[in-house]
VOGU-3710 file (C-alpha; in Angstrom, 3 decimals, decimal comma):
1> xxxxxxxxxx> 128,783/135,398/107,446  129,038/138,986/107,818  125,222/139,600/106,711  124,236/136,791/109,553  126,279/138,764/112,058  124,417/141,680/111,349  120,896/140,404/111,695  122,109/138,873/114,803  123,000/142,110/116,205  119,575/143,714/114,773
11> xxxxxxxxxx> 117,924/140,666/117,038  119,602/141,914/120,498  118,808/145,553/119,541  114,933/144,297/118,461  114,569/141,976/121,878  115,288/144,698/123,800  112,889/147,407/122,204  110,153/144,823/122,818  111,686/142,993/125,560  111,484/139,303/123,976
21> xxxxxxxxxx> 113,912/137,359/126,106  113,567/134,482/124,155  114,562/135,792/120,784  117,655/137,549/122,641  118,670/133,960/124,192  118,391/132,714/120,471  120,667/135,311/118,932  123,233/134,061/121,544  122,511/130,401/120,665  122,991/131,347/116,995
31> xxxxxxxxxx> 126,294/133,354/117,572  127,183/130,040/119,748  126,326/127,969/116,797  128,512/129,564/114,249  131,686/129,026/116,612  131,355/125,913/117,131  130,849/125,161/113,772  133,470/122,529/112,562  134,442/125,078/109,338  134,738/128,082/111,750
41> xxxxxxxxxx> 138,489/128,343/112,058  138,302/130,992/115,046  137,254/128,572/117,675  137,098/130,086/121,331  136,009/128,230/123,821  135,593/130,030/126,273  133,781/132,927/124,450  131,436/129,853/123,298  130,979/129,360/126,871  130,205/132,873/127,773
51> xxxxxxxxxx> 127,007/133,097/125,124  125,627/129,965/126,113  125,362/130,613/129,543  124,100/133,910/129,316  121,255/132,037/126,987  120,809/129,912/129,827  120,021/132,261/132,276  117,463/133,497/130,117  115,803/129,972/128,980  115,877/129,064/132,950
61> xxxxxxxxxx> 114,141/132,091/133,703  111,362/131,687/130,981  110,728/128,571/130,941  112,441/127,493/127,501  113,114/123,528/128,124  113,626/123,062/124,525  115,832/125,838/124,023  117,823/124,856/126,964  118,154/121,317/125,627  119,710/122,857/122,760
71> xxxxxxxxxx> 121,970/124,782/124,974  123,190/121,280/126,141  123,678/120,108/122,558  126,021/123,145/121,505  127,830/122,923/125,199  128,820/119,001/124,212  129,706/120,099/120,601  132,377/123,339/122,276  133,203/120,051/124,269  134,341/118,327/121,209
81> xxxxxxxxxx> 136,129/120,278/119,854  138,120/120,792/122,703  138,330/117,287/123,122  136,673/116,879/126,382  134,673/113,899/125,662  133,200/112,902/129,177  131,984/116,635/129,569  130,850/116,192/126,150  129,058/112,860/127,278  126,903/114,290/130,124
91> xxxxxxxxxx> 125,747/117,099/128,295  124,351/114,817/125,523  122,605/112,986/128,160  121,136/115,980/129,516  120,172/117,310/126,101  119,046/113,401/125,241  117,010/113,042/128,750  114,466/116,702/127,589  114,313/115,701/123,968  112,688/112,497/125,214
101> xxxxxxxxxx> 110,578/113,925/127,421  109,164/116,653/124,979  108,974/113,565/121,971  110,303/116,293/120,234  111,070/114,074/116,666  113,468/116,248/115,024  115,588/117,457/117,662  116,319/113,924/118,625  117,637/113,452/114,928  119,180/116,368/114,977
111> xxxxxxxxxx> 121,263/114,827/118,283  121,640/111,730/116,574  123,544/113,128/113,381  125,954/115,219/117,049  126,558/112,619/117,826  127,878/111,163/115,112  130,217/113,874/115,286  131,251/112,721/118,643  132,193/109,427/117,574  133,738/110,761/114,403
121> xxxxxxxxxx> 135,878/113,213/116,311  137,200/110,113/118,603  137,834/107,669/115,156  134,812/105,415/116,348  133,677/105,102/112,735  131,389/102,544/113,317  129,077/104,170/115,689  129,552/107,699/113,985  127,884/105,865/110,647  125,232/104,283/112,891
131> xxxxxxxxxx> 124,323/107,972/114,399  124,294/109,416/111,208  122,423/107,487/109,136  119,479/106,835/112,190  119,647/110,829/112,074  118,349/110,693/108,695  115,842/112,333/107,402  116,901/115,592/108,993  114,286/118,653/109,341  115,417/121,902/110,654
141> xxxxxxxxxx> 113,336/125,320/110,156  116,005/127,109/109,305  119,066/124,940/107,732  117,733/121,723/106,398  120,007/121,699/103,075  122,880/122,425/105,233  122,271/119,676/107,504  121,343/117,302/104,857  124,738/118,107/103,141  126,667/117,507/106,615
151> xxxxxxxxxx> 125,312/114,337/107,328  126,070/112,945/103,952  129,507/114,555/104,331  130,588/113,515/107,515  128,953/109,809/106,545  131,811/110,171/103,647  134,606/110,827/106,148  133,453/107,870/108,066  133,309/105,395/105,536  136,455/106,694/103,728
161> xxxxxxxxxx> 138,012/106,069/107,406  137,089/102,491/107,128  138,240/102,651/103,542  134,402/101,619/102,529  135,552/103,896/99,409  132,389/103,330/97,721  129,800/104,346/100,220  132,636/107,131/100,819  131,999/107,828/97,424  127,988/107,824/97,392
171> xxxxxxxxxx> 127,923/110,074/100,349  130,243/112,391/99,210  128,500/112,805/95,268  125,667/113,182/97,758  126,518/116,320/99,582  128,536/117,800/96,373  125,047/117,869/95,005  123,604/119,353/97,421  126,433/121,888/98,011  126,545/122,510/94,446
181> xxxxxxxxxx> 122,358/123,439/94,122  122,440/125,769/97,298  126,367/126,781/96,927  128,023/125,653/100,211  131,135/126,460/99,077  133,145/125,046/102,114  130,832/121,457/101,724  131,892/121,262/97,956  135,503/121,526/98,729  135,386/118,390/101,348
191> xxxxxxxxxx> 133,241/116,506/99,309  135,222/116,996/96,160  138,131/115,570/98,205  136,891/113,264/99,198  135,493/112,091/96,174  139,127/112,190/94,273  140,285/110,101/97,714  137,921/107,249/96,759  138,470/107,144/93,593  142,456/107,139/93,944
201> xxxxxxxxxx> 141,025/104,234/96,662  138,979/101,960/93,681  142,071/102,658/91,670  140,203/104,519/89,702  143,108/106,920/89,122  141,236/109,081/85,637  138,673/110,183/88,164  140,683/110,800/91,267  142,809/113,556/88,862  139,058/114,652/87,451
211> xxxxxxxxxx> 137,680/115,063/91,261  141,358/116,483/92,365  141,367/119,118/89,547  137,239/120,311/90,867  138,745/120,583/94,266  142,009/122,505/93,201  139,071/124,860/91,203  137,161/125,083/94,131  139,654/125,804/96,400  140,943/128,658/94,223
221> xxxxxxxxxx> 137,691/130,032/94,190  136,781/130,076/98,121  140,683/131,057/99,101  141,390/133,878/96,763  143,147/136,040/98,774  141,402/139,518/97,812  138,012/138,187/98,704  139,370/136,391/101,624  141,006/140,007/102,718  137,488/141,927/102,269
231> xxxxxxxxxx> 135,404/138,972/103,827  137,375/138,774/106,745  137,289/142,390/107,000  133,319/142,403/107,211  133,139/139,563/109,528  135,539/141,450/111,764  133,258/144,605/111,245  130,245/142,668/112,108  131,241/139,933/114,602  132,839/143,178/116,598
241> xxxxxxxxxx> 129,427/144,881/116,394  127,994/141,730/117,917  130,821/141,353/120,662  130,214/144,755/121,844  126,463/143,899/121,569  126,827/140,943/124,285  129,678/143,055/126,164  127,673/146,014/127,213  124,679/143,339/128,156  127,132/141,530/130,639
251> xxxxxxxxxx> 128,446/145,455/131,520  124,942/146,368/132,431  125,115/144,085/135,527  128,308/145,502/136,933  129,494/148,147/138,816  128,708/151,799/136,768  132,419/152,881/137,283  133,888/149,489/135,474  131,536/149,535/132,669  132,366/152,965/131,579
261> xxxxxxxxxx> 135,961/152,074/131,861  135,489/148,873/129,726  133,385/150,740/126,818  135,952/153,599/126,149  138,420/150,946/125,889  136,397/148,980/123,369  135,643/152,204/121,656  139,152/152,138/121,235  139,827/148,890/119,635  136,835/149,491/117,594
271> xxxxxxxxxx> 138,084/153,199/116,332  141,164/151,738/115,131  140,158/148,890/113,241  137,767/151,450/111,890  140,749/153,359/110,343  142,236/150,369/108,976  139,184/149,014/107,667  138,936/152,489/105,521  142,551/152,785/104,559  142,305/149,213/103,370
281> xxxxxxxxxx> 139,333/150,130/101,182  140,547/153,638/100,321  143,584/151,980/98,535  141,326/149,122/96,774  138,824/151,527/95,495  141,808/153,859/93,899  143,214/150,675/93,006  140,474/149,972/90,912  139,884/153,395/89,819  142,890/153,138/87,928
291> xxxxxxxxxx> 141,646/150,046/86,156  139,014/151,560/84,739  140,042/154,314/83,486  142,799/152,098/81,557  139,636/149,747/80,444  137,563/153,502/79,625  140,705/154,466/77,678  140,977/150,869/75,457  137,032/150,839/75,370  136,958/154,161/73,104
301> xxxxxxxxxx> 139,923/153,260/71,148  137,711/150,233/69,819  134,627/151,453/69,745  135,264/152,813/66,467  136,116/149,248/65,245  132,904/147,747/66,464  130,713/150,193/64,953  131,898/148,785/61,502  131,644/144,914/62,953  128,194/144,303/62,187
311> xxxxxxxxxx> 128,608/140,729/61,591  130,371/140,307/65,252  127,577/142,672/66,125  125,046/139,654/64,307  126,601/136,762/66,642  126,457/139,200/70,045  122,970/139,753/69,753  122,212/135,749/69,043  124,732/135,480/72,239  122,398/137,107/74,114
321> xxxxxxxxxx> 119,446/135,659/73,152  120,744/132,453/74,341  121,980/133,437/77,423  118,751/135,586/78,244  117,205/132,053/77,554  119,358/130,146/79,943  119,421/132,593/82,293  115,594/132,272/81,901  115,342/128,684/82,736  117,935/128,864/85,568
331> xxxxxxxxxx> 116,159/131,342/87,518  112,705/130,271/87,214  113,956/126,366/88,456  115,055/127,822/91,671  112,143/129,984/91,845  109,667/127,026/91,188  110,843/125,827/95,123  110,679/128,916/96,415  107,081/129,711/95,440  106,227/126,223/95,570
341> xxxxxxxxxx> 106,993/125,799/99,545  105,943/128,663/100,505  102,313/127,441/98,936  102,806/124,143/100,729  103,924/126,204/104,319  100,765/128,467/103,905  98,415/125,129/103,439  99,763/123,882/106,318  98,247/125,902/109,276  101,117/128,261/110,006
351> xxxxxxxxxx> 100,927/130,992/112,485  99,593/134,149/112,315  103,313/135,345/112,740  104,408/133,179/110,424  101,258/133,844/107,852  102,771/137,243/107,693  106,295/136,391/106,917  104,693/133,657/104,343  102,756/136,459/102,637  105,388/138,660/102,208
361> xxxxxxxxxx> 107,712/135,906/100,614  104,818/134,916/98,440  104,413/138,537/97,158  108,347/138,783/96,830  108,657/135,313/94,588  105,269/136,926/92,902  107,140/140,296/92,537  110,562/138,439/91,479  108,771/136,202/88,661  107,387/139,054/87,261
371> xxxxxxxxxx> 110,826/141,448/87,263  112,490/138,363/85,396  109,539/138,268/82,803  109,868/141,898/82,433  113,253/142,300/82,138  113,140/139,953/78,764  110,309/141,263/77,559  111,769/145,155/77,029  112,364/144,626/73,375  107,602/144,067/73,453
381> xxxxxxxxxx> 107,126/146,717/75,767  108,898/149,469/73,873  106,946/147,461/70,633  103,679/148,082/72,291  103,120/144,419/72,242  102,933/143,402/75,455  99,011/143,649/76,565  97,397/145,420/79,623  95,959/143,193/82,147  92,544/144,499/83,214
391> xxxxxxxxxx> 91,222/142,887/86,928  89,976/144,017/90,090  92,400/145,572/92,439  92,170/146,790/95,964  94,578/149,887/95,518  95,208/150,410/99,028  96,331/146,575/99,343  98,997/146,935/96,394  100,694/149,771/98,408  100,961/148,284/101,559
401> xxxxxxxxxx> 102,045/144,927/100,102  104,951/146,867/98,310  105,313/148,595/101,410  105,616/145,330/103,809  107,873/143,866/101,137  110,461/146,898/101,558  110,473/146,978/105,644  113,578/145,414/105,547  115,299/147,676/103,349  113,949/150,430/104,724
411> xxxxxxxxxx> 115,500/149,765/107,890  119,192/149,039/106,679  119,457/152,582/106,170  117,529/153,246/108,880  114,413/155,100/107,235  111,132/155,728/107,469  108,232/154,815/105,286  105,450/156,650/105,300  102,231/156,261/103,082  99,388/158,581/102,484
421> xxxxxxxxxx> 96,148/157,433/100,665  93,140/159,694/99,347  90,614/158,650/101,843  88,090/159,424/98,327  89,977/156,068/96,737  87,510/153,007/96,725  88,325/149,627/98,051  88,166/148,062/94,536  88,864/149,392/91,243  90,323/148,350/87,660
431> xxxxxxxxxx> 94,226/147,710/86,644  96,504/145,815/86,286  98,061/144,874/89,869  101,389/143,380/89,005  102,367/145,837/86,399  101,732/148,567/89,008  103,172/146,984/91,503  106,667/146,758/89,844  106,124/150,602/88,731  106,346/151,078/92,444
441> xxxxxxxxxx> 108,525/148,590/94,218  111,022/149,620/91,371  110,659/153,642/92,781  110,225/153,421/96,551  113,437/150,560/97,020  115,248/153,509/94,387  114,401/155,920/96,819  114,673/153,768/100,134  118,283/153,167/98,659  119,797/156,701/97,582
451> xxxxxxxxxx> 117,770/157,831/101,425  120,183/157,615/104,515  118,340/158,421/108,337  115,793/160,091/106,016  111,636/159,885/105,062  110,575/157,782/101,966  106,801/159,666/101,466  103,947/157,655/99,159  101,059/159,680/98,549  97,737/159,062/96,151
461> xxxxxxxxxx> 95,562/161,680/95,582  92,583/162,148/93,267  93,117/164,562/90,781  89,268/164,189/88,865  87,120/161,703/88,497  83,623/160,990/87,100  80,661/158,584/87,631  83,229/155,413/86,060  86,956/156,466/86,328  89,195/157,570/89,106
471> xxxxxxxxxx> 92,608/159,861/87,771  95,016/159,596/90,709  97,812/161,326/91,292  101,400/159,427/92,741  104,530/160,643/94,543  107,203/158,838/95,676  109,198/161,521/97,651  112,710/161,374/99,488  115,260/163,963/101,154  118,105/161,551/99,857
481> xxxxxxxxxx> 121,295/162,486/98,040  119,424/164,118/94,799  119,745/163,795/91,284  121,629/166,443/89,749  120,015/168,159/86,521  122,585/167,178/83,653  121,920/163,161/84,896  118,113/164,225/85,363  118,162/164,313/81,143  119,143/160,482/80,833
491> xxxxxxxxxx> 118,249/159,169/83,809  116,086/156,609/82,610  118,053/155,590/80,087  119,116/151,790/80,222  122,027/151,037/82,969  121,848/155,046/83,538  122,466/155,631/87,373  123,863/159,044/87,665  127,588/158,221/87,797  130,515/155,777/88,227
501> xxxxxxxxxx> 130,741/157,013/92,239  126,987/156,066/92,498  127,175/152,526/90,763  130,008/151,754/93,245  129,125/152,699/96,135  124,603/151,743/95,884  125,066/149,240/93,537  122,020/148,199/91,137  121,740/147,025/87,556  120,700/150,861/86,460
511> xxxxxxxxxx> 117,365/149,320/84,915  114,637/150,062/87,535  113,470/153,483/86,041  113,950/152,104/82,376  111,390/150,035/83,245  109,118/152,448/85,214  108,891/154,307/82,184  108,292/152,038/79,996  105,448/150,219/81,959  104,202/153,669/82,602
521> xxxxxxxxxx> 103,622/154,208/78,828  102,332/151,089/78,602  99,452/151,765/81,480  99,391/155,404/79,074  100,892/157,582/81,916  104,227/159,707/81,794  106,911/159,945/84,806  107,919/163,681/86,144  110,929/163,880/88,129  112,088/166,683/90,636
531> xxxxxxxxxx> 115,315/166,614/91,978  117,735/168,438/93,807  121,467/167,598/94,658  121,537/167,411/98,354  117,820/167,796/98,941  116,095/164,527/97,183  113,934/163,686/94,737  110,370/163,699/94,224  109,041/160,878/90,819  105,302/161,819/90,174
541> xxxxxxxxxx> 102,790/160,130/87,577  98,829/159,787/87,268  96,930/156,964/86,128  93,252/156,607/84,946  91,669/153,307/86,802  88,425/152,821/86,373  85,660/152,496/89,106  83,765/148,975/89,429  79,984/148,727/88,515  77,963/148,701/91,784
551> xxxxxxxxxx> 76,982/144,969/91,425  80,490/144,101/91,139  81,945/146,081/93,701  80,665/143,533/96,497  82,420/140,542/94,151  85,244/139,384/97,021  88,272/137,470/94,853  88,949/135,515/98,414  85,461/133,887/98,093  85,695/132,077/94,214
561> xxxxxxxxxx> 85,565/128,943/94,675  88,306/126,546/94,489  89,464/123,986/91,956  88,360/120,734/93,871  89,964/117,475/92,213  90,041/115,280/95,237  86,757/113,163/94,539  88,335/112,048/91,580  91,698/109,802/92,430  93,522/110,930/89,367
571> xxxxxxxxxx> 96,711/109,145/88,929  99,850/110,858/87,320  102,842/110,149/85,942  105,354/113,285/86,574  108,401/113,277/84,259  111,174/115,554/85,995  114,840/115,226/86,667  115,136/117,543/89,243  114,618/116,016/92,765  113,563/119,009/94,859
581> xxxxxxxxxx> 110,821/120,228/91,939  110,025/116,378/91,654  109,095/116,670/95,707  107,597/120,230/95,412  105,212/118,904/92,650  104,568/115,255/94,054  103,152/117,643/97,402  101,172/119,829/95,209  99,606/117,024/93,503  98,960/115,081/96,629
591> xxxxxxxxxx> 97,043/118,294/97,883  94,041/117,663/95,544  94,438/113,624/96,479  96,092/112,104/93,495  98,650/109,681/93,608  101,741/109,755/90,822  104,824/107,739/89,593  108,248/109,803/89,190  109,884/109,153/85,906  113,652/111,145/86,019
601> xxxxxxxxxx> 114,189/110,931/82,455  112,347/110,794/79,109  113,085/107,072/78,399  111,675/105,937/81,552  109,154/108,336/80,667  108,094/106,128/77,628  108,991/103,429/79,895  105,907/103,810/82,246  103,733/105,370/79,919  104,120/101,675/77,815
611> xxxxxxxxxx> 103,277/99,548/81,049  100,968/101,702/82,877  97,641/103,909/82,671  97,563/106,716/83,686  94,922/109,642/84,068  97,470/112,647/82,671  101,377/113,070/82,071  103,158/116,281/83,478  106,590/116,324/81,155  109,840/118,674/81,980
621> xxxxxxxxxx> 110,987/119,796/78,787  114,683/119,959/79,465  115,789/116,716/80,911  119,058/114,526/80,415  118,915/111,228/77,518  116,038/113,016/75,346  114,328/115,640/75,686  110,644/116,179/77,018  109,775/117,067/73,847  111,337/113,650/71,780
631> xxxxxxxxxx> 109,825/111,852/74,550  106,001/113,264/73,972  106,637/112,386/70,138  107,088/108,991/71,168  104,484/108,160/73,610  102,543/109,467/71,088  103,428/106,601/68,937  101,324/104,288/71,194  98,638/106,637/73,059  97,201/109,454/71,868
641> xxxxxxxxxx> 94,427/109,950/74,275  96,366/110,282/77,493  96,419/114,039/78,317  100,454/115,432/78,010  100,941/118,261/79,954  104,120/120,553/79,552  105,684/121,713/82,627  109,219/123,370/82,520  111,014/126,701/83,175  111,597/127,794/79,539
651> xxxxxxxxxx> 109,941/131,071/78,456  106,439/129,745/76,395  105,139/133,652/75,117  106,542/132,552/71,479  106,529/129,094/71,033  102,998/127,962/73,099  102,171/126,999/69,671  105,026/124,404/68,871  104,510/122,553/72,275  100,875/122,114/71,208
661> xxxxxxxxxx> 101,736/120,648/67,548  104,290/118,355/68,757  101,709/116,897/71,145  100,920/118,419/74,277  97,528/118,786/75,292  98,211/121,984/77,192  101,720/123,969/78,656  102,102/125,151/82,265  105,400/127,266/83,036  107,698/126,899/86,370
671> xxxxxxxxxx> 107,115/128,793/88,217  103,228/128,595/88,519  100,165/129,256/90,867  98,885/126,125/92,579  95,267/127,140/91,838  95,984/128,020/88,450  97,411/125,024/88,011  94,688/122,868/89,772  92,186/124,773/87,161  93,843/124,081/84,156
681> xxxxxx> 94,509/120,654/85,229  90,438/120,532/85,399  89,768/122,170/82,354  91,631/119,360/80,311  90,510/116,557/82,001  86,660/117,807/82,254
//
């Protein structure tokens, strides 16, 4: 909550630098929005009322008929709530009557599943159910999970009403799921309610205690009272940042005299909440200081003991490898939707605006995939086994993009980037871009985050170069806090980040410039560092790239062909339990015009593969019933020729082999490139 009030506030201060109206009438629809929100407990109507109609005044005078329709929608909800149903009435007609008129598809859904909430709020069950099921399926930009999960939700509540406990039922399992994959905390508390309340309903009594003891869990987790204490305290930090926000806006159209008057007394409020905000945290962090110097104490009082464990020491280190390989799997699933929709957004004509924010999320899920492959592979890069990828590179490009990917950050601690390129560096020469690319994401965000009102400086320079290589000289310079010289001696040790102070207060897994170095000997270069406490720091390295032959240097990777399957009508049978990846890869697939059955486990895997032809078989390795892999062994049984593809989130750099001897034709891993995938899909079936 607190990080939404924030970017609201950065969207006022934004709309009025570049005087966009419309995104300032937004914010106050948004900060609208989250009051009237039915799990917002501080519900004000009348401070509701105040940002709406200032948003009004602002979508009257620009035009915005959509956004004002909207305007209606959240004026009807405040109405609700309050239980003023006929106001609440006419402003769903009003809202209704534009939404028509524009044939705008999914804001008349969107009203459908309000009004639901209308009818739910009065105990018309009945026509809530009606509203909310027409309202599905639900599409919103920004929240569609969310919505999705409150529609099933609220359809539970309905139907439990009615004491239809097993629709109840359905609809609640629904939005726990979908709580549960995108952790909506408050949504899997209801739903686990009212999944126990059903159950006790069917007289299923074993699991109403099963669904009652997840909700008791749940509800321990969300209402612990020390994170309740320090969330409320940043929401009241932040929502109070975006109250004063909307109060000077309304001050600036009164008298001169009245404003001032009204600020210093904000001021005031603000000051002392201030000082109890920091005497609150003072006493936590002292709190906890104490703790760990009791854990530091009992820590070296065993670590003589575990020096002699070594068979303890045995099982730890095969602890780790498994959870390294979960962790593995579990990352990459989630990261498999996020790369995979933002390649279906950026094939769907976005834009230009939102080609930019596309490109930058595709180079952070790029960026991300590769940090999580790195971060396992430590043990091969201090082996010298992990190999240097040589490719074409447009230096200038891998700067910026690191550099567009770190805007944000730069600007939460409100500093400036600045980058400086040899104008004597080519457009195009030889490295290996993502390796590089971590080197310095992992340095400038290090820098952008020790920096405070400060200047993070880039620079490239040539240092020599000949008629076929380029040595270039980098800096990555900042007037932040400094590193002092005894920490300067270990500082890129593993989970080495200066000091217990630091680690509290910036945060960070202390790996960044472990890695930096160790990539950098890989790419056979060697990190400097200069540092001063108080002054900043200054990391410099050089790297040897060589130039591209003349004939090559025209060669444009934009213009390569693409992997075109559509002539051919391929038809697919995709084995995955997972229903977002199953959607993510059905849309992929239906890019190159192929058409596919969805199996969601390995026995109706064999199931289909028995009954039906089909062209190749994509296979998720970890599914529920049997495995991906039992299930290969047995198709195989009864077709050998049709093409079995691997496709799951496990790591594959040690056991590629094993897939291919137990009977896949080739292995893809989640996350993966469209193209790449369209290619090697080609390759096996050519």
């Amino acid at each position: 909550m607190n990080s939404a009030y924030e970017r609201l506030t950065n969207i006022l201060d934004l709309s009025d630098s570049i005087n966009d109206k419309s995104s300032k009438a937004r914010a106050y629809m948004l900060r609208a929005e989250i009051g009237v929100e039915e799990n917002y407990n501080n519900f004000e109507p009348s401070e509701i009322e105040s940002y709406l109609n200032r948003a009004k005044q602002i979508q009257e005078e620009v035009n915005d008929s959509l956004g004002l329709g909207y305007n209606y929608v959240l004026q009807a909800l405040t109405a609700t709530r309050s239980t003023s149903y006929s106001n609440a009435d006419n402003y769903f007609a009003k809202a209704e009557a534009i939404f028509d008129k524009y044939q705008s598809t999914d804001d008349i859904n969107k009203l459908k599943y309000y009004r639901g909430l209308f009818y739910l709020s009065q105990g018309i069950n009945g026509r809530a159910i009606e509203r909310f099921e027409n309202s599905l399926p639900i599409n919103d930009p920004y929240q569609p999970n969310y919505l999705r999960a409150k529609v099933h939700l609220n359809l539970a509540k309905a139907y439990k009403n009615i004491k239809q406990y097993q629709d109840a039922k359905l609809n609640a399992e629904t939005a726990f799921k979908i709580a549960n994959s995108y952790n909506f905390p408050l949504i899997k508390l209801q739903s686990s309610k009212i999944i126990s309340d059903t159950y006790a309903g069917l007289d299923d009594i074993e699991n109403a205690y099963k669904y009652q003891s997840v909700y008791l869990k749940i509800k321990d987790s969300i209402f612990d009272q020390a994170s309740l204490q320090s969330a409320a305290e940043a929401d009241a930090s932040f929502d109070n940042e975006f109250k004063q926000r909307h109060i000077v806006e309304l001050e600036r159209e009164k008298d001169v005299s009245i404003q001032k008057g009204k600020r210093n007394k904000l001021t005031s409020i603000l000051s002392s909440a201030l000082l109890i905000i920091i005497s609150l945290l003072t006493i936590s962090l002292y709190r906890n200081n104490q703790i760990k110097v009791k854990t530091n104490n009992l820590l070296l009082k065993k670590n003589s003991e575990l020096q002699l464990a070594k068979d303890n020491a045995e099982k730890a280190m095969k602890a780790k490898a498994q959870f390294l390989s979960t962790v593995t799997h579990e990352l990459r699933t989630p990261l498999y939707a996020v790369t995979g929709l933002t390649h279906l957004l950026m094939e769907e004509n976005p834009s230009d605006s939102q080609k930019e924010h596309l490109k930058s999320l595709k180079f952070s899920g790029d960026y991300l995939l590769t940090f999580i492959n790195d971060i396992l592979q430590v043990n091969k890069i201090e082996a010298k086994k992990l190999a240097v990828e040589k490719a074409p590179l447009n230096l200038k490009k891998v700067l910026n993009d690191v550099v567009n990917s770190l805007t944000q950050t730069s600007k939460e601690n409100n500093n400036k980037i600045v980058l400086n390129i040899d104008k004597g560096i080519p457009e195009k020469l030889v490295g290996d871009y993502l390796k590089m690319s971590q080197v310095f994401i992992n340095l400038i965000s290090n820098a952008l985050k020790f920096t405070k009102d400060g200047i993070v400086e880039i620079s490239a320079r040539i240092l020599e170069e000949d008629d076929s290589q380029q040595n270039i000289q980098f800096e990555i310079k900042d007037n932040g806090i400094g590193i002092s010289r005894e920490m300067q001696e270990n500082i890129f040790d593993s989970f080495s980040q200066g000091s217990v102070q630091i680690n509290r207060k910036y945060g960070g897994t202390g790996l960044g410039l472990t890695i930096v170095k160790s990539l950098l000997e890989l790419l056979e270069s060697d990190i400097q560092l200069q540092s001063k406490l108080g002054e900043g720091s200054t990391f410099r390295f050089a790297l040897v790239l060589d130039k591209l032959a003349p004939e090559a240097t025209n060669i444009d990777v934009a213009t390569q062909e693409k992997t075109d399957l559509k002539s051919k009508k391929f038809k697919v049978l995709l084995v995955e339990d997972n229903k977002i990846n199953q959607v993510i890869t059905k849309k992929i697939i239906a890019k190159q015009n192929m058409t596919c059955d969805i199996a969601d486990d390995g026995y109706q895997a064999i199931d289909y593969a028995r009954s039906n032809r089909y062209d190749f078989i994509l296979m998720d390795i970890h599914m529920p019933g049997i495995s991906g892999i039992e299930a290969t062994k047995e198709i195989r049984k009864f077709d050998v020729s049709t093409p079995i593809i691997a496709l799951t989130a496990i790591s594959l750099d040690d056991n590629k082999g094993d897939f291919l001897k137990d009977g896949f034709n080739e292995v893809i891993s989640k996350p993966f490139d469209p193209e790449v995938f369209y290619q090697k899909i080609s390759n096996i079936l050519t």
